[in-house]
Backbone as a ProteinNet text record, in pm:
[ID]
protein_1_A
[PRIMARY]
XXXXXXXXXXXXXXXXXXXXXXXXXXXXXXXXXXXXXXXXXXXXXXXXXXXXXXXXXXXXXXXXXXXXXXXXXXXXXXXXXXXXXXXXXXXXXXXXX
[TERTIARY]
1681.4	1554.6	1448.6	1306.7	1224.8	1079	983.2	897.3	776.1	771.3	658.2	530.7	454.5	340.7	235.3	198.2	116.1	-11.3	-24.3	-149.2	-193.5	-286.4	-327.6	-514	-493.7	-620.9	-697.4	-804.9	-876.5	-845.4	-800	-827.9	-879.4	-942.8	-1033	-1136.1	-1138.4	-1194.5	-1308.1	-1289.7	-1346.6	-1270.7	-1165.2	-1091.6	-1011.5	-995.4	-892.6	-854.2	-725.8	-645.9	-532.8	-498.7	-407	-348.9	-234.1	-187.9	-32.7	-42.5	114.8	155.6	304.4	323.5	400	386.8	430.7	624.7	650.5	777	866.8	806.9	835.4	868.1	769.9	771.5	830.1	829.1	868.9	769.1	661.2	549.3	410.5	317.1	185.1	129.8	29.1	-90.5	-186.3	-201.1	-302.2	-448.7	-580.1	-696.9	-801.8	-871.3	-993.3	-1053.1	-1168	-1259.7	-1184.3	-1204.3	-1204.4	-1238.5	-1184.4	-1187.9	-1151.7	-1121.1	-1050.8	-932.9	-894.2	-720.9	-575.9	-635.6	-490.4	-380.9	-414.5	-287.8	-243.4	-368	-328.8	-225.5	-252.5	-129.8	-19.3	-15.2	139.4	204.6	84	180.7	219.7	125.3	187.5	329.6	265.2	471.7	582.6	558.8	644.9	694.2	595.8	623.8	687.5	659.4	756.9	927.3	949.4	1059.6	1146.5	1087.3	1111.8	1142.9	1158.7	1197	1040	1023.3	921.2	822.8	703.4	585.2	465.3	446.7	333.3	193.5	214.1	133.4	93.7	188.6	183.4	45	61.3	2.2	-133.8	-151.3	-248	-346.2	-297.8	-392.1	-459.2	-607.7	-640	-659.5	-621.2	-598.1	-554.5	-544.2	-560	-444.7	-360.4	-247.9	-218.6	-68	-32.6	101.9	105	260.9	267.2	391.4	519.1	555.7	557.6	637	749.2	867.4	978.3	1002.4	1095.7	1109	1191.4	1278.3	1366.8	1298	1192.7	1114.7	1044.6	1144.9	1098.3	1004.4	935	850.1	834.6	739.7	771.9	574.4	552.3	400	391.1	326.7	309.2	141.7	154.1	-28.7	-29.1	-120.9	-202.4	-243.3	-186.6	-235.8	-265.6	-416	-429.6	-411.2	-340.9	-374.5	-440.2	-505.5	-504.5	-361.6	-400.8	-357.8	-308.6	-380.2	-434.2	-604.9	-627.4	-756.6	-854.8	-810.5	-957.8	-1000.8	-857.2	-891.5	-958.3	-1062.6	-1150.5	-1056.9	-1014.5	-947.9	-853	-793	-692.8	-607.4	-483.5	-348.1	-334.4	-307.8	-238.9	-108	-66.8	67.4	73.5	202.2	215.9	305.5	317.7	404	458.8	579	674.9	663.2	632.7	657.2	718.6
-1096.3	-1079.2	-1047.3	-1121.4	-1090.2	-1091	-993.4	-1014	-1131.7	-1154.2	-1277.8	-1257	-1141.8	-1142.7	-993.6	-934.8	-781.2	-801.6	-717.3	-697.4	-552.2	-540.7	-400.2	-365.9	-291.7	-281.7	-149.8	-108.4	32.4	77.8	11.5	61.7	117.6	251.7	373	344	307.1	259.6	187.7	94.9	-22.1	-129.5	-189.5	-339.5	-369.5	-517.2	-517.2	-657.1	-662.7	-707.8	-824.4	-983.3	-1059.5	-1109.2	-1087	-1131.1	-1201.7	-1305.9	-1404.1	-1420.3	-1394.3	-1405.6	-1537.8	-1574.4	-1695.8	-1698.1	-1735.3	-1734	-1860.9	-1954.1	-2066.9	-2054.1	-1982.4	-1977.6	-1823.7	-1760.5	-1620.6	-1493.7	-1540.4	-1456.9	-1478.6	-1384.7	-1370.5	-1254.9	-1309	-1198.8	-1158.4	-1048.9	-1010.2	-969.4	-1030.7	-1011.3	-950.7	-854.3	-831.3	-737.4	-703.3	-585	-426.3	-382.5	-222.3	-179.6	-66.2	-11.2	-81	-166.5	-241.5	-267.1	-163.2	-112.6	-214.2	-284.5	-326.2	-236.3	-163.7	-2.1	32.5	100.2	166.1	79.6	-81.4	-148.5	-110.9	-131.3	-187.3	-19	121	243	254.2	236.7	198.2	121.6	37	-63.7	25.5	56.4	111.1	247	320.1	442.3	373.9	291.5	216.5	254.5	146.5	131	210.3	357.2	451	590.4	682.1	827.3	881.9	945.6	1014.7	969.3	1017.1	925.1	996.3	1081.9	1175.6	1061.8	966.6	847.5	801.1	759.7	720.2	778.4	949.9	1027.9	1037.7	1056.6	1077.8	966.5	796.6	709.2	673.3	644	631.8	474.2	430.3	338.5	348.6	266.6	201.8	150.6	39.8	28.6	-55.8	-114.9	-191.7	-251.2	-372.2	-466.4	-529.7	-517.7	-627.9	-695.8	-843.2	-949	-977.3	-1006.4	-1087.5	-1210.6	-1301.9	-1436.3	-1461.8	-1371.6	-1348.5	-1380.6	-1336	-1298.4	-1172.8	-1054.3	-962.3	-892.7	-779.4	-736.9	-545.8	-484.9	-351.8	-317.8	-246	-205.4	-8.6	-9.7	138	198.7	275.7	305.6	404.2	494.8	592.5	684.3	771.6	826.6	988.8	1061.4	1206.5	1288.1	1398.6	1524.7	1638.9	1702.9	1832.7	1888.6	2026.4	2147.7	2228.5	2265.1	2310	2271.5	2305.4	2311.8	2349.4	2485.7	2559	2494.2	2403.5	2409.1	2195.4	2246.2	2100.8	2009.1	2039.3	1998.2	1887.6	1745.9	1648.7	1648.2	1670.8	1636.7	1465.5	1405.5	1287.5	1258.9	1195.8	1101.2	982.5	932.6	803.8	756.7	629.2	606.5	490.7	457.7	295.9	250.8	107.6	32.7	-48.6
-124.6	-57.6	-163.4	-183	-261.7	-196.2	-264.4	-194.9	-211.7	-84.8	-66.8	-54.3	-6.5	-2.3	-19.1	-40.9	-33.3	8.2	156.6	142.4	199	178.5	163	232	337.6	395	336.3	311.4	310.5	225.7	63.9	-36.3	-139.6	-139.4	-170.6	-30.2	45.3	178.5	178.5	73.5	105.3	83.7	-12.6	-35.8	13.8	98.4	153.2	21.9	31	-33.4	10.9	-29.7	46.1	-104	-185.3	-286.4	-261.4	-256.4	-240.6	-356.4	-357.1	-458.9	-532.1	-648.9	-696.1	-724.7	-589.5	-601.4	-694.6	-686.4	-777.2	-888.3	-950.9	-1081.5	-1143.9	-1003.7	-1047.6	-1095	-1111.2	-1193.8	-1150	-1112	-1060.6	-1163.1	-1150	-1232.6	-1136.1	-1123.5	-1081.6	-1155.1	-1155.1	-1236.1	-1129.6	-1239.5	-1166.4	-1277.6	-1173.6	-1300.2	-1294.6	-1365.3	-1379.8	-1255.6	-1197.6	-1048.6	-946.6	-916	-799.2	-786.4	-824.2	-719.1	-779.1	-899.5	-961.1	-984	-1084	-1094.7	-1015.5	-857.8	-758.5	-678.9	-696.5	-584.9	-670.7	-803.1	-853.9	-828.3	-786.2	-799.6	-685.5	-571.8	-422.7	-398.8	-449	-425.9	-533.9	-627.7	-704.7	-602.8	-538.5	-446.3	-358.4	-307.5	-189.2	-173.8	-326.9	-402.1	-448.1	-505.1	-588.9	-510.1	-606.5	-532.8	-531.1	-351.6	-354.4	-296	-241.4	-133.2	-195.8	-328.7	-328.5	-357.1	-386.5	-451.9	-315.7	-227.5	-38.2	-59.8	2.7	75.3	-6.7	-148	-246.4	-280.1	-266.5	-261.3	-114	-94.9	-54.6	23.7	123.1	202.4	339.4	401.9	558.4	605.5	544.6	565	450	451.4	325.8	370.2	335.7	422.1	312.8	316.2	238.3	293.2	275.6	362.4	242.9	294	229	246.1	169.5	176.3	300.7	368	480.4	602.3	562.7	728.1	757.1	683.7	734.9	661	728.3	680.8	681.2	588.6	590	567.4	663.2	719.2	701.4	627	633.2	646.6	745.7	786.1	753.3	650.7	651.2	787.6	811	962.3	884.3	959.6	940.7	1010.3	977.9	1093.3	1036.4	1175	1154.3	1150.4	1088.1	1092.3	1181.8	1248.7	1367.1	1405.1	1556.2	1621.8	1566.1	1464.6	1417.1	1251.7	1195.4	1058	1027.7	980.3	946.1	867.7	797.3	663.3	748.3	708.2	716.1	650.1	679.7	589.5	595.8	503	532.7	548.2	595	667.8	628.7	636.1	638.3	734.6	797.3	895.7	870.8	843.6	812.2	978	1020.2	1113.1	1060.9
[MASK]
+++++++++++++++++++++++++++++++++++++++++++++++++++++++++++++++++++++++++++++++++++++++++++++++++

């Protein structure tokens, strides 16, 4: 199973993102300018993959899906809570669908 496609909504909350990847050949580049969320995807998927979610919860985004060559697919949304009632402040969450 490899992955086929990333995309990524509400990144620092503005970029959304659709990157397929070059399965043919095995290898995609991703280009762009300074500040537009190259690093932040490759640490996102690496958090995916890896031990630990503090990168999940700490980058800022909307949601983010992996499609595979299988079919299937792996969707994870950004969701906030309070605390409680009295405290302003948002914890973040994340939720796998």
């Amino acid at each position: 199973m490899r992955v086929r496609n990333i995309s990524i909504k509400g990144l620092f909350g503005r970029f959304d993102y659709e990157i397929p990847l070059n399965l043919e050949d095995r290898i995609t580049i991703i280009h762009g300018p300074n500040g537009f969320g190259k690093t932040a995807i490759l640490r996102l998927i690496a958090a995916i993959f890896g031990p630990g979610n503090q990168t999940l919860l700490s980058t800022p985004f909307v949601e983010l899906q992996i499609d595979f060559d299988n079919g299937a697919n792996l969707t994870i949304v950004k969701i906030y809570q309070k605390k409680d009632r009295n405290d302003e402040k948002q914890r973040p969450g994340i939720r796998f669908v």
